[in-house]
N, C-alpha and C positions, 0 to 999 in steps of 0.2 A: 192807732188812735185809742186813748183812753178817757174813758168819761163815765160819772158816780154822780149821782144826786144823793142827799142825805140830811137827815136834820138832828145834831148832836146839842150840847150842851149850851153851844151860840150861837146857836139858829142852821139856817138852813143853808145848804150850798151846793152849785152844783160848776162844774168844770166839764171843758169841753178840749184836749191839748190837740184836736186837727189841726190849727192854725200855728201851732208851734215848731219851727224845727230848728234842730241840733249845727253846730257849727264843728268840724274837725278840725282838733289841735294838732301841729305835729310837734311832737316831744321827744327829744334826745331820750334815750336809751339806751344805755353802752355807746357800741359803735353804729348805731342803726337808728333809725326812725320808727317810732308807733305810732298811727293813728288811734286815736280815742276821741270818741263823740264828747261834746261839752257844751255846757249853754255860753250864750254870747255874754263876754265881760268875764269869766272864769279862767281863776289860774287852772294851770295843768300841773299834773303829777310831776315828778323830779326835778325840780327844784333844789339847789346846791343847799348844804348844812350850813350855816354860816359860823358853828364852832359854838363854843361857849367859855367865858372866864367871869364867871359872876361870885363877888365872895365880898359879905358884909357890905354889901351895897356901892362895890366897885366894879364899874364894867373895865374888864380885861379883853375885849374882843379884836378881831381885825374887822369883822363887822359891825355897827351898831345891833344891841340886844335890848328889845323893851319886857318889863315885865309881861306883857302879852306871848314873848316868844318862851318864856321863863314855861305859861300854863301849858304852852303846847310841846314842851321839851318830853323826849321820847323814858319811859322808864328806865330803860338801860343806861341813857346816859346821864341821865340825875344821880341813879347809884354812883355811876363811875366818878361824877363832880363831887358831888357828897365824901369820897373816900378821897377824890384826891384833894379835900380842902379849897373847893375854887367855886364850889355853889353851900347853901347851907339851908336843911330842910324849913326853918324856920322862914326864909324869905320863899325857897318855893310854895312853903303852904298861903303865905303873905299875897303872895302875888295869885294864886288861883282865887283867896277870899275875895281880893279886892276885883279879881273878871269875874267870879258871880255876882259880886252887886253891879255890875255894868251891864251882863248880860239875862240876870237871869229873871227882871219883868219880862220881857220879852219869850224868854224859854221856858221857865218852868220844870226845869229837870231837876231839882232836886225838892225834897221835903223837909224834913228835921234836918237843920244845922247844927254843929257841935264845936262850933269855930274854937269857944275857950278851952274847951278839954284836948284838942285838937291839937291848939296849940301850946302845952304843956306837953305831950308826947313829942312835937316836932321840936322845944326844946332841949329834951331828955336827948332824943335821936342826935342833935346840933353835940352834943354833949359827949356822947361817945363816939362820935369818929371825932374828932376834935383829940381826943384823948386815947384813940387808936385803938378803942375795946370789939370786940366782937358785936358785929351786928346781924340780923337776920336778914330774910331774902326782900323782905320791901323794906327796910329798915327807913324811915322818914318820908314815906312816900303819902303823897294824898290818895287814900282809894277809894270813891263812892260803893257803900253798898246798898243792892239794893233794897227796898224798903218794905221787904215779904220776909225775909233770912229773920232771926230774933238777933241781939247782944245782950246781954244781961244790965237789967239798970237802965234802959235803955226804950223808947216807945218803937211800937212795928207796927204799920197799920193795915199792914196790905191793902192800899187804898182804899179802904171803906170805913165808912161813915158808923158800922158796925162795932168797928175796931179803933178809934181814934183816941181814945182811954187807955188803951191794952198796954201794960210796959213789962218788957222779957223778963221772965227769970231766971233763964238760961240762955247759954248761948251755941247759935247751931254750929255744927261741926264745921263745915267748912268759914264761918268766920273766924271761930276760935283762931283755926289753922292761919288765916286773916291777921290775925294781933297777937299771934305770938310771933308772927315775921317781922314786927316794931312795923306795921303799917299805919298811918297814923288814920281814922277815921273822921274824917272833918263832914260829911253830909249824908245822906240816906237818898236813895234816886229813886224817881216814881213807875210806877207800877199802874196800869188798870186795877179794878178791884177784884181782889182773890188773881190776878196776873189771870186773866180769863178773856182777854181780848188783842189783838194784831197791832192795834194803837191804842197811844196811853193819853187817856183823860179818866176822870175819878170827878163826883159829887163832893170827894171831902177836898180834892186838891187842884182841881179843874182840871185848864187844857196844857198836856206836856205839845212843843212846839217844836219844829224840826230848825237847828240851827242855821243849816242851809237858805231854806226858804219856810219861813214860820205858816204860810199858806198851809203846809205839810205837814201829816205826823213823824215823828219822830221814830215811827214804830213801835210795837208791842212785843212780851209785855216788858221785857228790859226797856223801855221806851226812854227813861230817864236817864240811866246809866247811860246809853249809847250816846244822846243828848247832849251828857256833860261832857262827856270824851272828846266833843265833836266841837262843844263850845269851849274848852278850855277852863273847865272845873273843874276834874278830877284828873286824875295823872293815868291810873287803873278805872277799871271796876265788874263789879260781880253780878254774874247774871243767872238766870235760870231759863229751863226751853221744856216744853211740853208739848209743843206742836210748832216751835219756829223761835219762840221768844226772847233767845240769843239773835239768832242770826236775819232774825226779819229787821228789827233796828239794827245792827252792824250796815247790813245794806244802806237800807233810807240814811244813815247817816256817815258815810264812807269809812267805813272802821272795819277792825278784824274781830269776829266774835269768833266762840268755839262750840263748837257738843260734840264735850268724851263720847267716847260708846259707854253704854250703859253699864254702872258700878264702878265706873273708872273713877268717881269724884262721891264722897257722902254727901248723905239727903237725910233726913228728917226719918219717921212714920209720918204716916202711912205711904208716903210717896216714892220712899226709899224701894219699896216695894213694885211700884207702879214701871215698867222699861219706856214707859214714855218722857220720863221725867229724869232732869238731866240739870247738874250745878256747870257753870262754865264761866271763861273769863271772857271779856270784852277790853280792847285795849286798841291804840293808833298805830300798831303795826303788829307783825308777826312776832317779835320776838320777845319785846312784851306781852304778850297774848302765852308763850311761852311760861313767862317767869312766873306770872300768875297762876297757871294751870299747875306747873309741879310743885306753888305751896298747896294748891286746893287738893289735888290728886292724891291715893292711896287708900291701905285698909284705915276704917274707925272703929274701935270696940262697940259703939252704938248702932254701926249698921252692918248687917248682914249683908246685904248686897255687893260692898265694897270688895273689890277686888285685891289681891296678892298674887305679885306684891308689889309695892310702890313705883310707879311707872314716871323714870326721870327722863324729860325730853333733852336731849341737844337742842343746843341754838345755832351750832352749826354743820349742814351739810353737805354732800359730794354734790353736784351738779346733775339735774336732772336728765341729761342728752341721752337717749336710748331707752325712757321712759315712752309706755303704752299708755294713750290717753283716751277713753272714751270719753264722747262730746254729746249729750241732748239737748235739742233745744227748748223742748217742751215737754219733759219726763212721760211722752206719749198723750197725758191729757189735760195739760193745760193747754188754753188760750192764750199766747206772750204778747206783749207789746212789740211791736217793730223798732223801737230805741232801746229795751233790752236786751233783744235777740242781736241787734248790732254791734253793742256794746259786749256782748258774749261771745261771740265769729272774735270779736276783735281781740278779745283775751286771751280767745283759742292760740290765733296765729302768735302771741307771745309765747307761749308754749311750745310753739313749734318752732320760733326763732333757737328756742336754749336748746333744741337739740331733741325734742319730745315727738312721737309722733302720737297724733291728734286723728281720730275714726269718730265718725255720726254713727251712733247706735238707733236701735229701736228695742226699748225695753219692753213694748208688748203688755205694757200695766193694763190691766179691767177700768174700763171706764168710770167705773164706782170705787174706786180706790181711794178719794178724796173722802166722798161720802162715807165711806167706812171709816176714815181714819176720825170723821165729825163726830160718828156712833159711839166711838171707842172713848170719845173724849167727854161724851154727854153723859154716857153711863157711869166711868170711871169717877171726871172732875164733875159735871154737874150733879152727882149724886151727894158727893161733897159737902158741894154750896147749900144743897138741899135741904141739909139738916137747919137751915137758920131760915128758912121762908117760913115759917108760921109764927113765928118773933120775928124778923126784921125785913119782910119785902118788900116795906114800903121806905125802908132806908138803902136799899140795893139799885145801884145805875140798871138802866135798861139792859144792857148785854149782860150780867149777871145774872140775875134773875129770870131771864130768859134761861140759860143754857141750865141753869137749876128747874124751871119748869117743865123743860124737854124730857128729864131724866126720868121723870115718870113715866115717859112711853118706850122706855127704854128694857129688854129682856136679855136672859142670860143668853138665851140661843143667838140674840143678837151680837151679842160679845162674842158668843162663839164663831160668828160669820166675818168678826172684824181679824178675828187670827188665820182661819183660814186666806182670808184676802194677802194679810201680810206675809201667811207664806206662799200662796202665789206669788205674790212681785219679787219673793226675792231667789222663787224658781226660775224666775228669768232672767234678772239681774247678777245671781250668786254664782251663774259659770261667763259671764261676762267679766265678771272680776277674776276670774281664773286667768282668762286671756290678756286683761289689761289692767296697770297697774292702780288707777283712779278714775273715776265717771269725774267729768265737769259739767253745771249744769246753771242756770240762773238761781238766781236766790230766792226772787219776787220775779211773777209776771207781770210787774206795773213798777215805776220810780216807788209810787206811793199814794198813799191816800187821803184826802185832806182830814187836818189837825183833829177836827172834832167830828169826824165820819163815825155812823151809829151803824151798826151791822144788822141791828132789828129792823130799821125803817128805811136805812139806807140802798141804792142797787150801784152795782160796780160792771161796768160793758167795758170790755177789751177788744179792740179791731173789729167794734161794734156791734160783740156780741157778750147778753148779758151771763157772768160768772158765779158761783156763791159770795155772796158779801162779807160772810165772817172770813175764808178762808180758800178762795176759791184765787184770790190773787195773790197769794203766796206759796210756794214750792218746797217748803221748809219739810210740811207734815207728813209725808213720805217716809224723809228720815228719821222721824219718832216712831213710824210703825215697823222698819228696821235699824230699829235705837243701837243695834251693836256695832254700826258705822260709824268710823267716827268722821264729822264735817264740819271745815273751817270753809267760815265766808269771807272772802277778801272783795275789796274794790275793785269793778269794771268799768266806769265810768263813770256820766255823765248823764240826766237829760234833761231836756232842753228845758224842763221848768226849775232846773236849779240843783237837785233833789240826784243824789247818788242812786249807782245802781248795784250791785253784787253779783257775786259768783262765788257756788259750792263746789268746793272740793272735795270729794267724798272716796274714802279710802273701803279696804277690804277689812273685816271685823276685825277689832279691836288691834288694828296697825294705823295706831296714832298719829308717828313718826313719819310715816309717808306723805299723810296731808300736811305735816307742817315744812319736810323737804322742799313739796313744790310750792308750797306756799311763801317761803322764803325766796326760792330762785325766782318766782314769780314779782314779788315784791321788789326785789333788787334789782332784774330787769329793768322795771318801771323808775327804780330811784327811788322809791317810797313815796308815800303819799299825804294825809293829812298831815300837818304839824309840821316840824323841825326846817321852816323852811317853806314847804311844798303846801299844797292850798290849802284853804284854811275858809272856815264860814266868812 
């Protein structure tokens, strides 16, 4: 059971889900059956591709195909239409404009539109495969970015009310890497303000709303990006993680995000600096989650961090059968909900279908492990925000401003107690990974929390006990205080208020390629899931 009282941006709300329960779907899979928990009236995962021949506004299917299936078509296979002359960037980008204005009062996932300029790149893109030129790795593809990153000429607001004037003068490294792949950039997706919170609502841009079930956030602080992916307005898009804020929305909105291990991907100053702090792709499957990551991936002359040397993932791998899997269910201190932890057993045992064997660990983490990972983030990020509270506190959301006022009680030796911490965990964790090839673990200890939940005033109770409100029902932040992990979140199911669940896969430092193996065989297993077909908001 989970249940949160809180009073956000439209008013107050409180939820109680005892009375709710899950319905089990059985869904072909290979040759076998999965169970996966699902709420009642919900498709299930694998769902047959129904194909695609869409070119200059003729459908060529054995299927019927509506522009709606055009937003949810998978990246890989728009390149592949695009090249072979049988889709054209110009109608896909056509057909995402026209499901953001259907969907997005209701959602809210995007910010700055750029439809016209948008759409003169997706002509250009029309233009060269047409005429059989060389094109880059997204070449005509619609990518939300998010709305924190700069572009040059360009407004960035990082959702505050501070910033809603501000327009780039340069453009950050991993977008660049973004538009020189001819990605076309048709919208900007929302962010909490300064991406400083789990879910996304903003004073300058309101409530971002979970596709699924709009009751729900969307998650933080990619909350938008995950949003449009989920609703069928972006094809890609780009996120960033500091404590979760990749893969907390991948979860809440059944998607696949990522977080390289740290310097795998350039960042900015100061942050480039910072190993909690991580650029990453979010995308509706694994291998788009791919394509994206090896344009964003490698050294940047601008940051030191970046690693060497350019790290090219396959899209395709050997079959995981004889893979060592370690399994927690509650990385020792969290509280999980009972239809997460289900939905996570149940993931396991796909795992163990393909041939993996699957051990419950006990990592042994300090009960304060969370709380230290709060410390590290108040000092670090809210020392940040800090600098603009005596000019603008009275224009900063509540959870800004807060975790900017904390910083003041913040000491070095305390920072020093937050590294100690992190190498404890991963003195327990780091000969685990000797013995076994990947930890699986839940993503979020909850589906999710409602749209406009305020973490200052808000409280968050799981199986009826209360948690931290900012970050105490999400599992992410672990892996920022061992940022050299790398972990992709993929979908686990279902629960029963509508609202996706996740699961981390989390490899040994800096072996990328492992988490996206089993994230593929995992995937494929299943049939895939959002989009191409398979369930959809």
């Amino acid at each position: 059971m989970t249940s949160w009282t809180g009073s956000g941006p439209t008013g107050s709300r409180h939820a109680d889900m005892s009375n709710h329960a899950g319905t089990v779907c059985h869904i072909k899979a290979a040759d076998r059956q999965f169970l996966l928990t699902a709420p009642v009236g919900m498709l299930g995962f694998g769902l047959p591709d129904p194909g695609l021949r869409w070119w200059n506004g003729v459908l060529r299917t054995e299927a019927e195909m509506t522009k709606d299936d055009l937003c949810y078509l998978s990246a890989h296979k728009a390149l592949e239409a695009f090249r072979a002359r049988t889709l054209s960037p110009v109608e896909l980008l056509q057909a995402v404009i026209d499901r953001a204005a259907e969907v997005e009062p209701q959602v809210n996932a995007l910010t700055y539109t750029h439809y016209d300029t948008a759409m003169e790149a997706a002509r250009r893109a029309e233009a060269r495969y047409a005429k059989g030129e060389a094109t880059g790795a997204l070449e005509g593809l619609p990518v939300g970015i998010k709305d924190e990153s700069d572009i040059a000429g360009l407004p960035t607001s990082g959702g505050s009310l501070i910033q809603k004037d501000y327009v780039a003068e340069t453009t950050s490294p991993v977008n660049e890497r973004i538009l020189a792949e001819g990605a076309v950039v048709h919208a900007r997706t929302a962010t909490p303000e300064f991406s400083s919170a789990g879910v996304t609502w903003s004073r300058l841009w309101g409530v971002t709303r979970n596709p699924w079930n709009p009751e729900f956030t969307p998650g933080g602080s990619s909350g938008g990006s995950a949003a449009s992916l989920a609703s069928g307005t972006s094809t890609l898009a780009s996120g960033s993680d500091i404590g979760g804020s990749i893969r907390i929305p991948a979860s809440t909105c059944g998607i696949v995000g990522y977080k390289p291990p740290y310097g795998r991907n350039p960042e900015e100053p100061p942050f480039n600096m910072d190993f909690y702090c991580h650029n990453g792709p979010l995308a509706r499957n694994v291998r788009d989650a791919i394509l994206l990551q090896n344009v964003m991936c490698g050294p940047h002359p601008k940051d030191i961090a970046t690693l060497r040397p350019k790290l090219v993932l396959p899209t395709d791998y050997a079959p995981i059968r004889g893979m060592k899997i370690a399994l927690s269910r509650d990385l020792s201190v969290f509280e999980v909900d009972r239809e997460v932890e289900r939905n996570t057993l149940a993931a396991a045992d796909v795992f163990r279908a393909l041939g993996a064997t699957v051990t419950e660990v006990d990592l042994d983490w300090p009960e304060n492990c969370l709380q230290q990972s709060i410390d590290y983030l108040v000092h670090i990020f809210g020392s940040y925000i800090a600098e603009m509270l005596d000019e603008h506190a009275d224009e900063m959301t509540s959870y800004a401003r807060h975790i900017a006022e904390l910083a003041a009680t913040t000491t070095a030796r305390g920072y020093i107690e937050t590294l100690n911490t992190a190498g404890q965990m991963y003195n327990s964790l780091g000969p685990i990974l000797e013995d076994y090839d990947l930890l699986i673990c839940p993503t979020l200890a909850v589906s999710a929390v409602p749209a406009d939940f305020d973490s200052t005033t808000g409280t968050v109770e799981i199986n009826g006990k209360p948690v931290d409100p900012f970050l105490g029902w999400v599992m992410t932040t672990p892996f920022n205080m061992l940022s050299r992990l790398p972990v992709l979140s993929v979908p686990s199911g279902f629960a029963a208020n509508g609202v996706p669940t996740g699961l981390q896969i989390v490899g040994r430092s800096y072996s990328d390629a492992d988490v996206f193996r089993a994230g593929i065989a995992y995937e494929t297993e299943l049939g895939g899931w959002i989009g191409d077909g398979a369930a959809r908001p």
